[in-house]
KEKE-3310 file (N, C-alpha, C; in steps of 0.2 Angstrom, whole numbers, plus 5000, padded with zeros to 4 digits):
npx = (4963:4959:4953:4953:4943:4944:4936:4928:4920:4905:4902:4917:4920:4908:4910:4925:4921:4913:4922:4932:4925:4922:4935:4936:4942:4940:4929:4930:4923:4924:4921:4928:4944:4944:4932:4938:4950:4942:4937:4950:4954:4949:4948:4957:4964:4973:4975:4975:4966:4965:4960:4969:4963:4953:4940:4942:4954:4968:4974:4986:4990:4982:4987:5000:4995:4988:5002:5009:4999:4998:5006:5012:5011:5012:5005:4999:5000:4990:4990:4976:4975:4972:4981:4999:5010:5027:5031:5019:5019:5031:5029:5019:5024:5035:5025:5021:5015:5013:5013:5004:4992:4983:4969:4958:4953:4961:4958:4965:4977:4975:4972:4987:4992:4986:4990:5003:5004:4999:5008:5020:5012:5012:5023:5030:5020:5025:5038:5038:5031:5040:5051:5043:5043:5047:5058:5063:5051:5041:5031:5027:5044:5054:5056:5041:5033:5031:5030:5016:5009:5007:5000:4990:4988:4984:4974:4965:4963:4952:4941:4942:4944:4950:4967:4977:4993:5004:5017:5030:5038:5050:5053:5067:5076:5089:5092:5088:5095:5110:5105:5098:5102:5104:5096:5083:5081:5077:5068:5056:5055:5047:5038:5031:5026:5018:5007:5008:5001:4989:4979:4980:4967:4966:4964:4973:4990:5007:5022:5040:5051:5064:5076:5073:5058:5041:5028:5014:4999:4982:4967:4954:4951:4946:4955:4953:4948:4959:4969:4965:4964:4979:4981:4976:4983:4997:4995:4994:5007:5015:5010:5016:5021:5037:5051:5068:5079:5072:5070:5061:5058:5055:5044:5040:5032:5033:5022:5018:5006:4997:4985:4984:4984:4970:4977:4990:4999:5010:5017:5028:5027:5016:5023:5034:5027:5021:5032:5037:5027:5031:5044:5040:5033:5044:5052:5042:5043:5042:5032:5020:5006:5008:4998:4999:4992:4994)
npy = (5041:5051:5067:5082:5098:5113:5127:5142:5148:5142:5144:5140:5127:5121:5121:5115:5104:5097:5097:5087:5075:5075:5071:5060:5056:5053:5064:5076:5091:5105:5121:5127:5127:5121:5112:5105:5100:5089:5079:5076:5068:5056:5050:5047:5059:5061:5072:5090:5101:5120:5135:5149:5162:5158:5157:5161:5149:5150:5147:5142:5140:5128:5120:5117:5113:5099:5094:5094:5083:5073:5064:5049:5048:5055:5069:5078:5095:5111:5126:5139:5155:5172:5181:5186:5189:5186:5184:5179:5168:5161:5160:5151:5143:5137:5134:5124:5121:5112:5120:5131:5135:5148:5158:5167:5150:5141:5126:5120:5120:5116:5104:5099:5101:5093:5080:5082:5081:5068:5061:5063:5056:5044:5040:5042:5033:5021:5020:5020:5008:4999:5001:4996:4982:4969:4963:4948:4939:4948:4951:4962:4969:4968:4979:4986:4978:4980:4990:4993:4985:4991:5001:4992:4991:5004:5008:4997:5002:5012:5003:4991:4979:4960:4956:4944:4936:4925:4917:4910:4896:4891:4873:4867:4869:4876:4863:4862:4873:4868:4855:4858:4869:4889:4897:4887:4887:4900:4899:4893:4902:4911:4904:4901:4913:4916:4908:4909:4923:4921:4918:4930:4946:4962:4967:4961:4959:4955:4949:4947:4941:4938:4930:4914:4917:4922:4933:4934:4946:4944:4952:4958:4944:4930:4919:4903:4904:4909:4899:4887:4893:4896:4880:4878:4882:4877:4864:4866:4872:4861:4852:4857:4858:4856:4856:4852:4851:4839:4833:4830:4842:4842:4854:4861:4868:4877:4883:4896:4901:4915:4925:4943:4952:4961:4971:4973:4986:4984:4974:4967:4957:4947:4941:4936:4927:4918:4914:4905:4897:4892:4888:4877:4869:4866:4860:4847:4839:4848:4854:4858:4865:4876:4882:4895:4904:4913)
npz = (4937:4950:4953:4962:4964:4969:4972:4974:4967:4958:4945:4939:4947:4942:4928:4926:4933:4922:4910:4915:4919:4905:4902:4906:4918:4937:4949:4961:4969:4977:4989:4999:5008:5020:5019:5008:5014:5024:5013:5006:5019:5020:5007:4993:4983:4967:4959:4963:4961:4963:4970:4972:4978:4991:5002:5018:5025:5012:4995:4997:5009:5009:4999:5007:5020:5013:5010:5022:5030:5022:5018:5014:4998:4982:4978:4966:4965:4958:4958:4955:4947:4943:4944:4943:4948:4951:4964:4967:4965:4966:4979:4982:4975:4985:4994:4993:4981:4966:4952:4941:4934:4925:4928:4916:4913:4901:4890:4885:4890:4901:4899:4898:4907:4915:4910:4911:4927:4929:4923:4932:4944:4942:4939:4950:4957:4953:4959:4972:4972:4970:4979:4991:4990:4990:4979:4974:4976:4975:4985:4999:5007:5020:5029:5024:5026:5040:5042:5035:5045:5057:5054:5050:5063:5071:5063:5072:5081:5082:5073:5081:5075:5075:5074:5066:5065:5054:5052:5040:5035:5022:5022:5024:5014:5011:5006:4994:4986:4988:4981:4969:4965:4965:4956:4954:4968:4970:4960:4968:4980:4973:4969:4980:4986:4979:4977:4992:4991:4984:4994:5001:5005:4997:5011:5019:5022:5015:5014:5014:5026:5027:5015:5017:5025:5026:5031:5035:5037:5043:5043:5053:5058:5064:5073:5072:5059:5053:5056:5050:5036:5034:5036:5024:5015:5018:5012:4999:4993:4996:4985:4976:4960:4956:4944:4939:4927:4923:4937:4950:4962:4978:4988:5004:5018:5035:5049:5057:5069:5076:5087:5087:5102:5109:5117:5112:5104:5094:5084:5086:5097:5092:5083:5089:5095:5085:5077:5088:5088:5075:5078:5083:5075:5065:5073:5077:5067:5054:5038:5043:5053:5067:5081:5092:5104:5114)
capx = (4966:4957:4954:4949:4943:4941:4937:4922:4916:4901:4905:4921:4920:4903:4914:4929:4919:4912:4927:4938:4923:4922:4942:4939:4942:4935:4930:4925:4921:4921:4920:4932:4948:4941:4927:4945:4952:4937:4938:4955:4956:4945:4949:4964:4967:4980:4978:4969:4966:4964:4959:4974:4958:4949:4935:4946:4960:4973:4974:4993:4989:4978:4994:5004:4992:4992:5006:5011:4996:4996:5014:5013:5009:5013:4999:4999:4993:4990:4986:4975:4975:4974:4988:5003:5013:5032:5032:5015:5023:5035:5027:5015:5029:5036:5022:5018:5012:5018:5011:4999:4983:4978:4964:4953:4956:4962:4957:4969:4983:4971:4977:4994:4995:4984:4995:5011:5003:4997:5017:5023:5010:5014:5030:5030:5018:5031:5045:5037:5030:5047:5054:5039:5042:5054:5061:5062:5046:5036:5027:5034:5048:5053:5052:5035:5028:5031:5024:5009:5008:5007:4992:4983:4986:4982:4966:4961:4962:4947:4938:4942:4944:4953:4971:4980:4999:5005:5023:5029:5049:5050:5057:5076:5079:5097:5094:5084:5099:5113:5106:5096:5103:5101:5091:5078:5079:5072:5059:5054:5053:5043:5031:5028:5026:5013:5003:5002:4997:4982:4975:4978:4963:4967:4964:4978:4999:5010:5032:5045:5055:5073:5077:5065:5053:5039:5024:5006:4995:4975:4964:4947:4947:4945:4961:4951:4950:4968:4971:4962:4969:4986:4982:4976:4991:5002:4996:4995:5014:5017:5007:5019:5026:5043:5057:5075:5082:5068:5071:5056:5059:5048:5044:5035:5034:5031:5018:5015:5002:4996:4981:4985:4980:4967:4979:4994:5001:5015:5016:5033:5026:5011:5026:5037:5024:5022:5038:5039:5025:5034:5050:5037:5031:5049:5054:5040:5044:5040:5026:5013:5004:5004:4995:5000:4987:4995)
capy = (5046:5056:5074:5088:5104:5119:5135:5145:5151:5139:5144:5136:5119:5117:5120:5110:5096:5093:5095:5084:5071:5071:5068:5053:5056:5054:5070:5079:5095:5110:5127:5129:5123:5114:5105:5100:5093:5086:5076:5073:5066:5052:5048:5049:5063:5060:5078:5094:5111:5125:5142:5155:5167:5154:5162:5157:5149:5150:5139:5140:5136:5122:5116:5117:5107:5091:5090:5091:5078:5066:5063:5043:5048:5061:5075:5086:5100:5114:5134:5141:5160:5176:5185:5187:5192:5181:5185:5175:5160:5159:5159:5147:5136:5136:5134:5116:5118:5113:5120:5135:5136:5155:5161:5161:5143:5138:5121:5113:5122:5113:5097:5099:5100:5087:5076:5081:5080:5060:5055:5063:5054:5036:5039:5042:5026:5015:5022:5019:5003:4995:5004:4994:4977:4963:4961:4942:4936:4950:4952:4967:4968:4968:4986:4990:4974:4983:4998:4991:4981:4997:5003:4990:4994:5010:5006:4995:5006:5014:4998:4985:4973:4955:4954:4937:4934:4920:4914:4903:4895:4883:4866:4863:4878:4874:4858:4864:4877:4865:4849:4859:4876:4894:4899:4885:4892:4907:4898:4891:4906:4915:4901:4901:4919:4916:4903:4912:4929:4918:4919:4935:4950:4968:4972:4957:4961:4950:4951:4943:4943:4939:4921:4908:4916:4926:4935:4936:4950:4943:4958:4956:4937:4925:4914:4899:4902:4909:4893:4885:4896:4890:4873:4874:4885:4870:4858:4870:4874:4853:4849:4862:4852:4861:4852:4854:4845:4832:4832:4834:4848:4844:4860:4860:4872:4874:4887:4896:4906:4918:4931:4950:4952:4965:4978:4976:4991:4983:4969:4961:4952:4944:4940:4933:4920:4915:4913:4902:4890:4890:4883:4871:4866:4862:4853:4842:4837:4851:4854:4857:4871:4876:4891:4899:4907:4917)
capz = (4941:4954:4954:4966:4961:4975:4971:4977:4961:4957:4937:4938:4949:4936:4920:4928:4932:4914:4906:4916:4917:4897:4898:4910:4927:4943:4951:4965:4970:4984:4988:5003:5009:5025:5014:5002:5019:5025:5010:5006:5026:5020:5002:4989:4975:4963:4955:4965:4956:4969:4967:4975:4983:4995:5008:5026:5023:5005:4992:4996:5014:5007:4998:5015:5024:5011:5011:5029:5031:5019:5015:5010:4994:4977:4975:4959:4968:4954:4961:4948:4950:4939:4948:4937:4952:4953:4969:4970:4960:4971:4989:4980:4975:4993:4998:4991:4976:4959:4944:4941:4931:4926:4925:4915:4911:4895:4890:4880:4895:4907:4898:4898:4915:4920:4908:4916:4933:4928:4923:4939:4949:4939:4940:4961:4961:4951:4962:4978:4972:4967:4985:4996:4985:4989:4969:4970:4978:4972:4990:5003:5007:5025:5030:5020:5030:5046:5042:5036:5052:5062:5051:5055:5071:5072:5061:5075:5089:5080:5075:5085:5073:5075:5070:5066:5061:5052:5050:5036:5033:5016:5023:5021:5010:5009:5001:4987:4984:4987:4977:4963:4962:4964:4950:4957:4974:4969:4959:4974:4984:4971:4967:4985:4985:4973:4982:4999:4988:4983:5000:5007:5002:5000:5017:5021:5020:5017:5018:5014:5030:5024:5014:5015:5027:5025:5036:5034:5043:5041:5048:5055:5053:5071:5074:5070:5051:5051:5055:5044:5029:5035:5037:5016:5013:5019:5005:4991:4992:4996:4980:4970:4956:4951:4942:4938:4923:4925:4944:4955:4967:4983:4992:5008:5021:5041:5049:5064:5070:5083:5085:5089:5107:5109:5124:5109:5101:5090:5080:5086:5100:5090:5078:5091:5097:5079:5076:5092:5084:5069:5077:5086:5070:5063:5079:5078:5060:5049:5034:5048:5054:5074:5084:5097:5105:5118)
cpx = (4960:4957:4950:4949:4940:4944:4930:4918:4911:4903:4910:4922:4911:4906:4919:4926:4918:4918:4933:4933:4923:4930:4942:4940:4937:4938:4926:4927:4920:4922:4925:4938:4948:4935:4933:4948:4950:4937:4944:4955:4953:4943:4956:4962:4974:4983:4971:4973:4962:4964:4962:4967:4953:4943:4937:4952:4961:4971:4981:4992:4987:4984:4998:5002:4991:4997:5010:5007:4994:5005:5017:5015:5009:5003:4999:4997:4995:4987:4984:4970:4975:4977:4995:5012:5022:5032:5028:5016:5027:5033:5021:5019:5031:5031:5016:5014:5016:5016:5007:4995:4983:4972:4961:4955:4956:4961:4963:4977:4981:4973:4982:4993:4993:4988:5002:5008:5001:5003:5018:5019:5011:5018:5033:5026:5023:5036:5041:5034:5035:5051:5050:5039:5050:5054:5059:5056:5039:5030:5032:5039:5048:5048:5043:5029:5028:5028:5016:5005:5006:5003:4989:4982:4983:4974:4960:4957:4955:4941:4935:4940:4949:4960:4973:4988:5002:5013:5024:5037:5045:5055:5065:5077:5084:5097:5093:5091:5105:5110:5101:5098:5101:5096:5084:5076:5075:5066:5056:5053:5049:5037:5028:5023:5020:5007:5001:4998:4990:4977:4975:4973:4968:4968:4968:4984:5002:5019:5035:5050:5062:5071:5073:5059:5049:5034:5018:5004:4988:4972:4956:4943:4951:4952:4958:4953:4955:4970:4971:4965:4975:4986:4981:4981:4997:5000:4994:5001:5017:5014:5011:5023:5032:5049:5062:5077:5079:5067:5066:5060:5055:5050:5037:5038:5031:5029:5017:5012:4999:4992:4987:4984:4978:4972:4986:4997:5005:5016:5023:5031:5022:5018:5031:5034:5024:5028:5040:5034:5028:5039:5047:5036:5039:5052:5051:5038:5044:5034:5020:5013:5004:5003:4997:4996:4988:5000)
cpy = (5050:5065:5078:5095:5108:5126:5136:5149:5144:5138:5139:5130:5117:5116:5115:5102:5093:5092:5089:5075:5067:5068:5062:5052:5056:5061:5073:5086:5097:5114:5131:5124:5119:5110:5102:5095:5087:5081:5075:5068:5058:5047:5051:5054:5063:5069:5084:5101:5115:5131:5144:5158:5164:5159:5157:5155:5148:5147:5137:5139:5129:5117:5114:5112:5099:5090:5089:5084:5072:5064:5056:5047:5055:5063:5080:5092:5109:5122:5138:5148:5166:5183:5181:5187:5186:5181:5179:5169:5157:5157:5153:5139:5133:5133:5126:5115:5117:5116:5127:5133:5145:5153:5168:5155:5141:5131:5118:5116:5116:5104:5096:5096:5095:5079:5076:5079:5070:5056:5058:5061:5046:5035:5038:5035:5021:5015:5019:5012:4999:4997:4999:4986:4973:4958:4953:4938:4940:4953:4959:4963:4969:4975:4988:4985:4976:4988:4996:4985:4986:5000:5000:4991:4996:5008:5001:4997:5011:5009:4992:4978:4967:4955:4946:4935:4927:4918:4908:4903:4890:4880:4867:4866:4877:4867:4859:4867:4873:4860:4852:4867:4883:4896:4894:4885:4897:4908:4896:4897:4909:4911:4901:4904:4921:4914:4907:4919:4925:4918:4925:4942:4955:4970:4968:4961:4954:4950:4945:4947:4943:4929:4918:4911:4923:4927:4936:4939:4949:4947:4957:4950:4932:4921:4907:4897:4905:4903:4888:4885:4892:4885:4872:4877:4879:4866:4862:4870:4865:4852:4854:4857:4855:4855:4856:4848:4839:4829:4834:4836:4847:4851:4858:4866:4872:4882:4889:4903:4908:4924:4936:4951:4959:4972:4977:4981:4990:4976:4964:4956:4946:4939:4934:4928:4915:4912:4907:4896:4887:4886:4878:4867:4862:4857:4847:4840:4839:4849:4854:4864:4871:4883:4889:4903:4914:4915)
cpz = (4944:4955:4958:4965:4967:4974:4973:4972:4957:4949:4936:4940:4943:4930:4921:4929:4927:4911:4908:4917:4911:4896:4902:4917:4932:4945:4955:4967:4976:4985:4993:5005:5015:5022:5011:5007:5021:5018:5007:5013:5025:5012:5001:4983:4974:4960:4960:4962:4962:4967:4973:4980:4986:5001:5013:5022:5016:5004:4993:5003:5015:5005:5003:5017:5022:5010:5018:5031:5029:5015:5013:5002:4989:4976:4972:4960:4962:4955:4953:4951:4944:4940:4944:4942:4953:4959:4972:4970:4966:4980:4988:4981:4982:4998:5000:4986:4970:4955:4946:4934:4929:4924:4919:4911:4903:4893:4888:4884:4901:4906:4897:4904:4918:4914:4911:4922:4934:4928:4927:4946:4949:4938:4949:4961:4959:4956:4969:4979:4972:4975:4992:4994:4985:4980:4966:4971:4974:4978:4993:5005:5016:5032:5029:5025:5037:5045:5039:5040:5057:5058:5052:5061:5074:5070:5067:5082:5089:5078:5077:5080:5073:5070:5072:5063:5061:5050:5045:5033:5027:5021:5020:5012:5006:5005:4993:4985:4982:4982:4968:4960:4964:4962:4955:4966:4972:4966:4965:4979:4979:4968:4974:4989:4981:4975:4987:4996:4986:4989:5003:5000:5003:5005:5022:5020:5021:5013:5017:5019:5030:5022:5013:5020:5028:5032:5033:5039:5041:5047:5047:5054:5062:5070:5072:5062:5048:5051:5051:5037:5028:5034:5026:5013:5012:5016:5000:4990:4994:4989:4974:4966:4954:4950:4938:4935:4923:4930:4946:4962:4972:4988:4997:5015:5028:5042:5058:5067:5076:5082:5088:5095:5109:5112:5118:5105:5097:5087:5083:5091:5097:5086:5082:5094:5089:5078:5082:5090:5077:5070:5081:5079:5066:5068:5078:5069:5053:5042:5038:5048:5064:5077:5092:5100:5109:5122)
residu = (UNK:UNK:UNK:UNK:UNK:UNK:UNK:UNK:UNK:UNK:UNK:UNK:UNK:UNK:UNK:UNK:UNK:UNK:UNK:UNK:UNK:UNK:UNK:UNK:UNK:UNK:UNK:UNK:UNK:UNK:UNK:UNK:UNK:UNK:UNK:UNK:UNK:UNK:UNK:UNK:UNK:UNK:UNK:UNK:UNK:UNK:UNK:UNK:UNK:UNK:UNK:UNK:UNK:UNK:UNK:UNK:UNK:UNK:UNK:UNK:UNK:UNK:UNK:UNK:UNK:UNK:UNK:UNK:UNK:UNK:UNK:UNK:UNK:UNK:UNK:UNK:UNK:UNK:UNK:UNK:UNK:UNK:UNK:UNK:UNK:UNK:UNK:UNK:UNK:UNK:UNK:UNK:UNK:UNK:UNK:UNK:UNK:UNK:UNK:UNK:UNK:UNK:UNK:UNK:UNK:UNK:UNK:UNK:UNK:UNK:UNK:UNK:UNK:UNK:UNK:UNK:UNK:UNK:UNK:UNK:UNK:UNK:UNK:UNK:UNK:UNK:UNK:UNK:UNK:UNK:UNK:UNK:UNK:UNK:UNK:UNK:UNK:UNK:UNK:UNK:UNK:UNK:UNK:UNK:UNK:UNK:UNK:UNK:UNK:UNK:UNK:UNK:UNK:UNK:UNK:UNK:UNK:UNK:UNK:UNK:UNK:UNK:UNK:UNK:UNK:UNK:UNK:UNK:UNK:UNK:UNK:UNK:UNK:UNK:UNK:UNK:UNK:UNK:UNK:UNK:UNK:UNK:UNK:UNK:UNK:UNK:UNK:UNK:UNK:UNK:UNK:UNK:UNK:UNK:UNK:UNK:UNK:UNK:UNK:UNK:UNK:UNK:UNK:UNK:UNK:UNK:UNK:UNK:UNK:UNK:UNK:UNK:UNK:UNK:UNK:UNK:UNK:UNK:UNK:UNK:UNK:UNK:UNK:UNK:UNK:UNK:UNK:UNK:UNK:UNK:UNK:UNK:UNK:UNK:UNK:UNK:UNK:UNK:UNK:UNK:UNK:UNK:UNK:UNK:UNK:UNK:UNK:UNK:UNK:UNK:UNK:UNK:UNK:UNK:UNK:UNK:UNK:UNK:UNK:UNK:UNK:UNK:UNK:UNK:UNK:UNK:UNK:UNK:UNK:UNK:UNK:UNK:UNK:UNK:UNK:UNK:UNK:UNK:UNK:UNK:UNK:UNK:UNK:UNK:UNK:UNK:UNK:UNK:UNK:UNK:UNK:UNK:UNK:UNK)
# end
């Protein structure tokens, strides 16, 4: 867990910081509410401690601002203030914050809070994990891979790095289901699932787009060695051994790939050229890979 401490008394972001390094956290420190921005804007806190009396803007302003700005994501934001006032509680709360702190800080109050504020931040990431997360594959889900289609996007427009999408159908889907069953359809989609996850980096996405067919987003990587990856993708998931009742199950699947073109701002055309080597690739026999360029 992540902690940010802003208060403009020296004394307390010194004492705050030992004490929350000796219970294990990362943590950073600042003295104003635009240095908190200025850092928020550019990393994650999971839990931020703000002192109510800031020099320029609040700490309830502060709380306003992350949460109008960074709204992906739960932040524990906790106003720590030695005003008593309900009045103040309240315009705090409204104001985006959860919790208070008095002052002067109580140690063993200072860890409640940052234990409540840990389960309600592992609780938002399980929920929004399992919300972003197609259940049977284990990859996203359709939506989750659109939206992080349109981040990298955006990220590119700043800089300018190489996207590439990748379409992928499993082979004659329906036979597997029909001659070996449900249950071994869905092994097959999730060992698949499993396979193309072996290839994509953190700074990849990759989607299950409905049924047998997923999407890859490979970011700052030349169409060459997209193609490439595909083409070893395409005998990894052909060498998959899976059997039913002492049945071998051949799974094999067809690929079609297309770069991002520099002047586009949305991912469904890149997706729709793909998607157009992909049904080349089944035409012309399927278990291939073909690129589309443009």
């Amino acid at each position: 867990m992540r902690v940010l401490v802003v208060d403009d008394s020296r004394f307390v972001r010194e004492m705050l910081q030992a004490v929350l390094l000796d219970l294990g956290y990362e943590v950073a420190v600042c003295e104003t509410a635009e240095e908190a921005e200025l850092l928020a804007s550019g990393d994650w806190f999971d839990i931020v401690l703000v002192d109510l009396n800031l020099p320029g803007k609040s700490g309830i302003e502060l709380c306003w601002d992350l949460r109008v700005k960074h709204p992906p994501g739960l932040q524990y934001l906790v106003i720590m203030t030695t005003m008593t006032q309900i009045a103040t509680h309240i315009e705090a709360l409204d104001g985006g914050a959860d919790d208070f702190m008095p002052k002067p800080i109580d140690i063993g109050l200072l860890r409640a809070r940052l234990r409540l504020g840990e389960r309600l931040v592992r609780a938002h990431k399980d929920m929004h994990r399992l919300a972003m997360t197609d259940p049977l594959s284990g990859v996203l889900n359709r939506r989750s891979f659109f939206e992080q289609a349109e981040d990298a996007l955006r990220r590119r427009q700043r800089t300018v790095e190489s996207l590439a999408v990748v379409m992928v159908d499993i082979d004659h889907f329906k036979r597997v289901n029909d001659g070996f069953g449900h249950d071994m359809g869905d092994e097959v989609i999730r060992q698949v699932a499993k396979t193309l996850q072996g290839a994509v980096r953190q700074t990849d996405c990759i989607g299950r787009l409905g049924g047998e067919e997923f999407a890859i987003l490979f970011s700052n990587t030349g169409i060459d060695v997209v193609s490439l990856l595909a083409e070893r993708l395409r005998k990894r998931i052909a060498e998959l051994a899976l059997r039913s009742e002492g049945r071998l199950c051949p799974v094999t699947a067809s690929f079609g790939v297309s770069p991002v073109l520099p002047d586009e701002d949305a991912i469904e055309a890149a997706l729709k050229r793909a998607d157009s080597a992909l049904y080349r690739s089944k035409h012309e026999g399927r278990n291939r890979v073909t690129v589309l360029a443009a």
